[in-house]
Steps between C-alpha positions, in 0.01 A plus 500: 500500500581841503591712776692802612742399735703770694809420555650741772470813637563794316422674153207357199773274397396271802174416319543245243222356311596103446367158478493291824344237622126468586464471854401123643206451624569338869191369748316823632573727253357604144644606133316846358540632182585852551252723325589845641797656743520803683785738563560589858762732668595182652674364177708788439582556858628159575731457150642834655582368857279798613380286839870436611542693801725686409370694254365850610309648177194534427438220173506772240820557580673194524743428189639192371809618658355474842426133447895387414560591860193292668571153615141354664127746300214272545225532685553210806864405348733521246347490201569176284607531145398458218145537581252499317290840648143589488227544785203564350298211325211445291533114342324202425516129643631275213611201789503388882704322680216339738184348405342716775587802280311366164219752543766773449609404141373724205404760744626908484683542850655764694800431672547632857847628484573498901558164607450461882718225530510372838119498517261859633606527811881521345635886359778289278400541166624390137428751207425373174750590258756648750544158719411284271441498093204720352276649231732598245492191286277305289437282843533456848448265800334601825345377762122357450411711856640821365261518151169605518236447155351812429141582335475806297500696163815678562780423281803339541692789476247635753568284781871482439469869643407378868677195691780693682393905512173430588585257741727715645265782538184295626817313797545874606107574558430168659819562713375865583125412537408735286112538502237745348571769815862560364679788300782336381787664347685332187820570399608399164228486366531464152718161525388165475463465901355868554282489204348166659501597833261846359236253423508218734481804856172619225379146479526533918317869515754660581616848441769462287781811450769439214815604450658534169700709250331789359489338159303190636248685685175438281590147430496423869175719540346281291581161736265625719727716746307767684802742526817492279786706585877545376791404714589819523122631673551188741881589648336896462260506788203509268316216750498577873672257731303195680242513156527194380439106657700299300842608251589201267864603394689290236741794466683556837791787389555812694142593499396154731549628827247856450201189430514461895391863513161481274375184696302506745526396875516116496516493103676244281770526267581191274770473288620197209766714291747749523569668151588841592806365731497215773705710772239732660449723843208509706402686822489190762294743686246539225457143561460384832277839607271429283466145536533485085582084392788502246404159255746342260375252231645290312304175624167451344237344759290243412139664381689773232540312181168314549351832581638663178399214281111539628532922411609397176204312435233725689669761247579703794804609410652545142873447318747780411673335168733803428635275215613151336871366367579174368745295770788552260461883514552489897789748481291772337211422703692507812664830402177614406391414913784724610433763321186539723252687233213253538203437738461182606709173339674371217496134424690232264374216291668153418491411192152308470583177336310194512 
């Protein structure tokens, strides 16, 4: 089959589009034909090193350069190359490796990209396509537990959009409780994660206040957000301290520790990403006199990725296909991610043979 296999860290010369083998199908596990994968921050960041420790920038910033000097970059460990990367996944059983599994062949899946390895009452986790092989190839093997059918008219394409940012976003508003008496500030929210989290906190009730670039304003208007305002009216003092409930932050950057300041006295702020810079300063005071709960996610619970499959189907939420690139194009598509012009998320195609 075809894949793209990335081969180090460092530069688009890591990504190499090859044959390799098809994955085996072992006891427990299933083959799917992938028909659509999504670009997350996530692939670029970890071909980069940009989760070593010792790197300080914010992920816009980080050069291939940077990554000669980093020894360890994954997620839970060092990452393991070549990989094949890839987190998001919309594919299609073509075989099992259990009889119990039958009634999955032929069927369009989702593929929960946040493996909870040591069972729910465990934090260890195992990513999909950054711990183990993923989307970006004609096929891959997961586990049977970790794909879920889906029923809808959305397209391929469509659902390739939603495994990891939207699972993401909906962890951080279990994780915060948010509810329909929340305002709930969003940073970034124009990316994948932000843009998701605008309309999962309005699938909730809740107030929802977005921050974006000027540029991007009216396209996150139109996700439903009852307020959108530019970084720069946020860090300015245009909303009054202790106003908001909730902040969901995937930014972090110099700008992280003033979010203390809008929430209010025993408010939440959760946080999954750190894009503007990982290295921040807070107020400790801020913190413990208000009784605010500081939340980091990266471990979905159990009820998200069952919960977003059902909003899919209700049609309570909707995709945000910014565009599509054959597999073999990754390199332009992935320099087309960084470039940071679209709402929403781009996604790949495998060749569709057979």
């Amino acid at each position: 089959m075809k894949a793209v296999v990335t081969t180090g860290m460092g530069g688009y010369e890591h990504l190499q589009y090859q044959d390799v083998p098809v994955p085996e199908v072992l006891p427990g596990t299933v083959l799917l034909k992938v028909l659509s994968a999504g670009i997350n921050a996530t692939d670029i960041n970890t071909r980069l090193g940009w989760y070593d420790a010792s790197v300080t920038k914010g992920t816009h910033a980080v050069s291939t350069n940077d990554s000669k000097a980093i020894t360890e970059g994954g997620w839970n460990k060092k990452t393991s190359f070549p990989l094949i990367q890839g987190t998001d996944c919309c594919g299609l059983v073509v075989s099992v490796g259990s009889p119990e599994d039958e009634v999955l062949l032929a069927r369009r899946v989702l593929v929960r990209p946040c493996m909870r390895t040591s069972g729910w009452g465990s934090l260890e986790t195992a990513w999909l396509g950054s711990d183990c092989n993923g989307a970006f190839a004609e096929y891959v093997c997961v586990s049977s537990g970790e794909v879920f059918p889906i029923d809808c008219n959305w397209s391929d394409v469509e659902l390739g959009t939603i495994p990891c940012s939207y699972g993401t976003a909906e962890n951080m508003l279990h994780r915060s409780s948010v509810s329909g008496n929340d305002v709930v500030l969003v940073r970034g929210a124009s990316g994948g994660v932000g843009s998701a989290v605008v309309q999962l906190a309005k699938r909730r009730g809740a107030k929802v206040i977005a921050v974006t670039s000027c540029a991007k304003q009216k396209d996150v208007a139109a996700l439903g957000a009852d307020r959108v305002l530019t970084r720069e009216e946020v860090v300015s003092g245009v909303l009054p301290d202790t106003s908001v409930d909730v902040v969901v932050d995937t930014v972090a950057g110099p700008a992280f520790g003033e979010m203390l300041n809008l929430l209010k006295r025993g408010g939440r702020l959760v946080t999954s990403g750190a894009i503007a810079g990982a290295q921040v300063s807070i107020d400790l005071r801020r913190l413990y006199l208000k009784d605010l709960k500081l939340i980091g996610c990266t471990a979905w619970d159990e009820p998200v990725f069952s919960n977003l499959i059902s909003y899919i189907e209700h049609g309570e939420i909707r995709p945000l296909l910014a565009g599509v690139h054959p597999l073999e194009h990754i390199v332009e598509a992935q320099r087309a991610f960084s470039r940071k012009q679209h709402i929403g998320k781009l996604v790949l195609v495998p060749p569709q043979v057979g």
